[in-house]
Backbone as JSON, one array per atom type, in Angstrom:
{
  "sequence": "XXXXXXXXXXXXXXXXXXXXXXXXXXXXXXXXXXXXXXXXXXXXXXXXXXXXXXXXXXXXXXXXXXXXXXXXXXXXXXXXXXXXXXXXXXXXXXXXXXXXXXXXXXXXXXXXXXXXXXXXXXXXXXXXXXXXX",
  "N": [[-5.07, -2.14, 15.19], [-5.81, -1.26, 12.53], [-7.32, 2.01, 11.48], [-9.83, 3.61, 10.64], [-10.51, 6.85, 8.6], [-12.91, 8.26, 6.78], [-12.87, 11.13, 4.4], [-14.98, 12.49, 3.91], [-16.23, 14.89, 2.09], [-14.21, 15.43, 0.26], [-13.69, 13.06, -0.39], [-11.64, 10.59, 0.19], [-9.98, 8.25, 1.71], [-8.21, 8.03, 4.48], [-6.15, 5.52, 5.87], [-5.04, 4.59, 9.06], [-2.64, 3.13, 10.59], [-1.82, 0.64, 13.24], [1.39, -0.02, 15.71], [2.68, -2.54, 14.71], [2.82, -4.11, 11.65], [2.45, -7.37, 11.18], [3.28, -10.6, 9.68], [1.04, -12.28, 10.86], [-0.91, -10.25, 10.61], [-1.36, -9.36, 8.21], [-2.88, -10.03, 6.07], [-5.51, -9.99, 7.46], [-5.5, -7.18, 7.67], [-5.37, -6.47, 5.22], [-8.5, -7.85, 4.1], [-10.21, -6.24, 5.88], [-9.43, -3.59, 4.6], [-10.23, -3.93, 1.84], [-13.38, -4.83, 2.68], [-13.77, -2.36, 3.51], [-13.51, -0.75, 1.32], [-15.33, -1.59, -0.66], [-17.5, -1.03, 1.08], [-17.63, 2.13, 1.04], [-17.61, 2.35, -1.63], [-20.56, 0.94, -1.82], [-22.01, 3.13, -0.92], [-22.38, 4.71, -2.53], [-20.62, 6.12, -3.21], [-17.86, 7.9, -5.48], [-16.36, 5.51, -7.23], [-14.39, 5.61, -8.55], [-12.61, 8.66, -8.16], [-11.97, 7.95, -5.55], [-9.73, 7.83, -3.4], [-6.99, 7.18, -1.41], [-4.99, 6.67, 1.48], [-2.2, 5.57, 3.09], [-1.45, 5.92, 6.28], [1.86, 6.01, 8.2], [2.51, 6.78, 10.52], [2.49, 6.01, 12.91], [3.47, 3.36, 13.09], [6.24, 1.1, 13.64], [7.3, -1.24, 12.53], [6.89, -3.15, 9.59], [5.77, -6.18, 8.34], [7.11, -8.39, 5.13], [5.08, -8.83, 3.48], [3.15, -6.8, 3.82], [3.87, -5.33, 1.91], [2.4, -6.52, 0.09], [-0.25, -6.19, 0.8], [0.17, -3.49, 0.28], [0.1, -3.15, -2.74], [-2.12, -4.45, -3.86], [-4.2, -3.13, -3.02], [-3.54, -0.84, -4.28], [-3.7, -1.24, -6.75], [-6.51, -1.08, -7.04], [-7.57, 1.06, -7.31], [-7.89, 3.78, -9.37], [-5.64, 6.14, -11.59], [-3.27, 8.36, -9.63], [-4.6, 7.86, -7.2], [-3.24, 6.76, -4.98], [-1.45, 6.67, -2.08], [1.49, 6.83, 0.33], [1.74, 7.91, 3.58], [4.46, 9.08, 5.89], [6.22, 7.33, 6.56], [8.94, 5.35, 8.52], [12.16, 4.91, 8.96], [12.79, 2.22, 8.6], [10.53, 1.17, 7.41], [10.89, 2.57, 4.81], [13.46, 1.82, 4.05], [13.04, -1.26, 3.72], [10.98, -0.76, 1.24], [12.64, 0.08, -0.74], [14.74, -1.58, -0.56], [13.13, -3.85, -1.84], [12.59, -2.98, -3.98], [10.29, -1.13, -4.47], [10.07, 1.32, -3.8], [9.45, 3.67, -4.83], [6.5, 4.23, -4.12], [6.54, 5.21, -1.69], [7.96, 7.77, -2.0], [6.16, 10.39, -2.49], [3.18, 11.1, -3.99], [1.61, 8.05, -5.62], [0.56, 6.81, -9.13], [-1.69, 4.54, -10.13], [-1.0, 3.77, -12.8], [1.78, 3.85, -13.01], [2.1, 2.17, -10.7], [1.58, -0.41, -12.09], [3.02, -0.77, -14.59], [5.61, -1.15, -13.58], [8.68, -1.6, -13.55], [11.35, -4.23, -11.69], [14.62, -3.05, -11.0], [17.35, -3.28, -13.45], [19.59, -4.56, -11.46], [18.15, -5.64, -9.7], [17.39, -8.54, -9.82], [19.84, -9.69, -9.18], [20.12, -8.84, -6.86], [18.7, -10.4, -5.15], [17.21, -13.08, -3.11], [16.59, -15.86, -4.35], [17.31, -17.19, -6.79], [16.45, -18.65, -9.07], [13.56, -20.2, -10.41], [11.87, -23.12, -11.3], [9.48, -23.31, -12.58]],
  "CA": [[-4.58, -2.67, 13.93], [-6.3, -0.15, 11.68], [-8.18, 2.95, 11.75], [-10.08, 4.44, 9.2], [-11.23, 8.14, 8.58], [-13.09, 8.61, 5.46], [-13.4, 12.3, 4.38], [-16.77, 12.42, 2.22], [-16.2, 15.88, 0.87], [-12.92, 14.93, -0.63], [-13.5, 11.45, -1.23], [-10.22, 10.28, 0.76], [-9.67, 7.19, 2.73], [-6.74, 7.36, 5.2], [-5.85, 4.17, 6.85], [-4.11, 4.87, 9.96], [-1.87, 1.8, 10.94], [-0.98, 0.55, 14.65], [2.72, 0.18, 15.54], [3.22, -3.43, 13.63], [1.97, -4.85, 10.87], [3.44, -8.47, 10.68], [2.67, -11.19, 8.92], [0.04, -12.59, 11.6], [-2.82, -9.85, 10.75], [-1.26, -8.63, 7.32], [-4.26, -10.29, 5.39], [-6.55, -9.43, 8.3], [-5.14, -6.26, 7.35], [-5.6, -6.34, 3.6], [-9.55, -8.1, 3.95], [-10.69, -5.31, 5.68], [-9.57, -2.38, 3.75], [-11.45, -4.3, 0.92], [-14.42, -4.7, 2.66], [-14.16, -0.61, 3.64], [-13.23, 0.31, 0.25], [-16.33, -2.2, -0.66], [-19.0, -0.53, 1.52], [-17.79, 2.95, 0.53], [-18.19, 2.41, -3.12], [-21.89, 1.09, -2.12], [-22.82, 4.09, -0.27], [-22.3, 5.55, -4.05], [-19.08, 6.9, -3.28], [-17.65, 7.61, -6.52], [-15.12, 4.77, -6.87], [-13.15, 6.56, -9.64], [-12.4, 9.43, -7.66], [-11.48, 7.34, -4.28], [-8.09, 8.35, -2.87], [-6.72, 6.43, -0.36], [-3.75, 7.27, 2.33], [-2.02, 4.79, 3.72], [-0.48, 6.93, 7.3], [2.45, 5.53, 8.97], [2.86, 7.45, 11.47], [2.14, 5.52, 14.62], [4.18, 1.92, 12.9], [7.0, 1.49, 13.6], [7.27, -2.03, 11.41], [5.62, -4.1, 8.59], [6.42, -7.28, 7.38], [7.3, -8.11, 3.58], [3.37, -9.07, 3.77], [2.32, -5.57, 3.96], [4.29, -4.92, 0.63], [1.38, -7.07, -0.58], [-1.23, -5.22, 0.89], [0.14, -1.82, -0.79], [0.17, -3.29, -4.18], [-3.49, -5.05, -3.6], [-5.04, -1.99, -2.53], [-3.16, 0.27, -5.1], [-4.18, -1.47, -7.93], [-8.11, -1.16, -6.78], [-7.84, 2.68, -7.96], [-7.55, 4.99, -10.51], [-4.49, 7.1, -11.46], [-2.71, 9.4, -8.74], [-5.25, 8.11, -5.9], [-3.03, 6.6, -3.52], [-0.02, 7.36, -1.31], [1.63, 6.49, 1.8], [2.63, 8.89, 4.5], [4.71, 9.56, 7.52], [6.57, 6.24, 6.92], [9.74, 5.69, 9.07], [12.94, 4.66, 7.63], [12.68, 0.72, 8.62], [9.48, 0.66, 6.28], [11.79, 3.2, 3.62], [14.45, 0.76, 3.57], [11.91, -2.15, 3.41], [10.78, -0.76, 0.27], [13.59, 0.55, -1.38], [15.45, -2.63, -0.93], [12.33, -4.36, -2.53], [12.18, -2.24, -5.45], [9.04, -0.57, -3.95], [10.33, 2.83, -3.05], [8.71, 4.85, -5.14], [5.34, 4.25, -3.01], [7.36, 6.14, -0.51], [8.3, 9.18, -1.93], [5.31, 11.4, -3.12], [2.17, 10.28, -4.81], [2.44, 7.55, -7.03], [-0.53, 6.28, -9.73], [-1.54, 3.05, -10.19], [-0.14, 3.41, -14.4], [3.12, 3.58, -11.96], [2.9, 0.22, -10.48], [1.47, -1.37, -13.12], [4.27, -0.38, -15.5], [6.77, -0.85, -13.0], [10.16, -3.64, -13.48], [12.27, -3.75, -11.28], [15.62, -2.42, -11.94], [18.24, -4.43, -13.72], [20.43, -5.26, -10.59], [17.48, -6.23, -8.49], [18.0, -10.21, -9.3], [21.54, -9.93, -8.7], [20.3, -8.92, -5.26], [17.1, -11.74, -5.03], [17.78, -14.6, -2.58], [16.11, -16.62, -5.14], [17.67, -17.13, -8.41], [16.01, -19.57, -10.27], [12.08, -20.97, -9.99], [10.91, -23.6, -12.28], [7.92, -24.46, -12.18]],
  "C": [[-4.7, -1.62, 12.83], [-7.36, 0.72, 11.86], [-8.33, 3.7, 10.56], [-10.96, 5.77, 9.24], [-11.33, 8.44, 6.81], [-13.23, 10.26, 5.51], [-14.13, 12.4, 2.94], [-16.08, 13.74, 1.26], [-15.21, 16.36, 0.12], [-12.47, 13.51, -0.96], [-11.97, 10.51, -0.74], [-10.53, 9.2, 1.77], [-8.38, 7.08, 3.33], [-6.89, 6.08, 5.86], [-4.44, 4.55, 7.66], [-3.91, 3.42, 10.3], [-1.66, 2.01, 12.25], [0.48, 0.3, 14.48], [3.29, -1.23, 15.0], [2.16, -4.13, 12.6], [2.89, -5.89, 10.43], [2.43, -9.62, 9.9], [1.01, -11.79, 9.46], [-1.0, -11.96, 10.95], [-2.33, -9.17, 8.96], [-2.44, -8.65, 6.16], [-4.76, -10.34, 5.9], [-6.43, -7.98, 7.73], [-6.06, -5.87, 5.95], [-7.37, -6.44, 3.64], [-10.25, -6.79, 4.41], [-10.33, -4.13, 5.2], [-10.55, -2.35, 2.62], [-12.71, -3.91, 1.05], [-14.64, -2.74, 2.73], [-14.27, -0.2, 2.11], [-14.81, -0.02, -0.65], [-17.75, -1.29, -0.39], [-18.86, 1.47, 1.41], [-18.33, 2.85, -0.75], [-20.16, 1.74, -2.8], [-22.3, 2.06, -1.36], [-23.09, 4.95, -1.28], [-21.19, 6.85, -3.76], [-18.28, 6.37, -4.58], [-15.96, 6.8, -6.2], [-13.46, 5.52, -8.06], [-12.06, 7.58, -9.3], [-11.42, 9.18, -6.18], [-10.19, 7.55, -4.08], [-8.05, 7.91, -1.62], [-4.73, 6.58, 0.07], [-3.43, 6.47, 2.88], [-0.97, 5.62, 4.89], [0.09, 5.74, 8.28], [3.16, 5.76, 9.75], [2.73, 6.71, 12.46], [2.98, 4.02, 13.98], [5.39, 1.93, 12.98], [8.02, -0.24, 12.9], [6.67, -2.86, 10.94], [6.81, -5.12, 8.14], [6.59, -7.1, 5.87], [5.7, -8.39, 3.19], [2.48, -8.12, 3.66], [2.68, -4.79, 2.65], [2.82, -5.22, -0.43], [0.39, -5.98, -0.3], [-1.15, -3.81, 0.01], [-0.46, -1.91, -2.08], [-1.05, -3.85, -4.54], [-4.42, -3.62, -3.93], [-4.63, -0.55, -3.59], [-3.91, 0.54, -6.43], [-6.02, -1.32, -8.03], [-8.05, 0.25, -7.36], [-7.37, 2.5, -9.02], [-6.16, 5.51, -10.54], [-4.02, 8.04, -10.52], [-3.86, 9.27, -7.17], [-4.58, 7.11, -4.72], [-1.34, 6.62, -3.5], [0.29, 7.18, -0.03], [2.53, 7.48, 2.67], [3.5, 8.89, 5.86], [5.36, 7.9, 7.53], [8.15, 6.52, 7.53], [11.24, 4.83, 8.37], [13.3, 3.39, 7.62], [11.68, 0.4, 7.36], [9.97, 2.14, 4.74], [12.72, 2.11, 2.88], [13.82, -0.79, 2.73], [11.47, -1.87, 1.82], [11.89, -0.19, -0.4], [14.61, -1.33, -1.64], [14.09, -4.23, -1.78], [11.85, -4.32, -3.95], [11.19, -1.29, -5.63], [9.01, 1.23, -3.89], [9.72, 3.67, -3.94], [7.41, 5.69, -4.43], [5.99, 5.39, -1.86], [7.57, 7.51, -0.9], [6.96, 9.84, -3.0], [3.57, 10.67, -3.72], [2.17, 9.6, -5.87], [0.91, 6.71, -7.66], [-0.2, 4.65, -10.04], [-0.99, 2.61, -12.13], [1.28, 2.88, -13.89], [3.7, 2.43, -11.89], [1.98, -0.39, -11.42], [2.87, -1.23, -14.63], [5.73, -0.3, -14.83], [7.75, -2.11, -13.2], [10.94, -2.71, -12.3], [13.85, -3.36, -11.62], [16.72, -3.39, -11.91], [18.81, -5.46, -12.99], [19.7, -6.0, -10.05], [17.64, -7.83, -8.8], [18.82, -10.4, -8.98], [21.26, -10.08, -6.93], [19.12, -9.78, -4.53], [17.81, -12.95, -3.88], [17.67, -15.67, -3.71], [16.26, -16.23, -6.46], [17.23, -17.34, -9.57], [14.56, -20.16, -9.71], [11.89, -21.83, -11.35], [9.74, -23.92, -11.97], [7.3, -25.34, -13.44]]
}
C-alpha cells in the first residue's frame, strides 16, 4: 500500500505508493501518513522543515479519494515542502481535469493550495451544478 523512507539528514519523507490507490484503502492511506508524519514530529523532527514526497512511480491508478489525501497531507506543512513525483499520465489527467494539476508539475507550497480557485470554466465542466444545502 505504502512505503515510507524518511531521510533524517534532510528532513524528507517520501511515500512510495503501490500500484492502486482506490477508494477502499484511500483513508487507510491518508491515517497512516498522519500517524508517520505524527511520530516523526515526536522524535523532534523539526516539523517546520518536514518535506514530504509523494513517489508515483510504481501506481499506476488513484481514485478521486487520493486527491483528498494530497490536499490533507499538503496542508500539514510549511511552504515549498511537498511534491509529487514520477506520476503517470492517468493520475496527470486525474488532476488536471480536477483543477489539481499544479501538484503535478514541480514543487508546489502549501500558500499555493491554499490560495488556489479553480479556474473560471471549471463549473461549466462540474457534474454538479447546484448544492443547496
Amino acid at each position: 500500500m505504502i512505503i515510507f523512507n524518511f531521510l533524517h539528514k534532510k528532513n524528507i519523507l517520501i511515500c512510495i505508493f503501490e500500484k492502486r490507490i482506490d477508494a477502499n484503502i484511500a483513508n487507510e492511506v491518508s491515517s497512516k501518513i498522519k500517524l508517520k508524519i505524527d511520530e516523526l514530529v515526536g522524535q523532534n523532527t523539526n516539523s517546520d522543515n518536514l518535506k514530504i514526497i509523494f513517489d508515483l512511480k510504481n501506481t499506476d491508478y488513484v481514485s478521486s479519494l487520493f486527491l483528498r489525501v494530497v490536499v490533507i497531507t499538503a496542508h500539514q506543512l510549511n511552504n515549498d515542502n511537498f511534491t509529487i513525483i514520477n506520476a503517470n499520465q492517468f493520475v496527470k489527467d486525474l488532476f488536471k481535469t480536477s483543477g489539481l494539476d499544479k501538484f503535478i508539475h514541480g514543487i508546489n507550497t502549501v500558500e499555493q493550495i491554499k490560495k488556489y480557485h479553480p479556474p473560471k470554466n471549471f463549473s461549466n465542466n462540474a457534474r454538479i451544478k447546484n448544492i443547496k444545502i
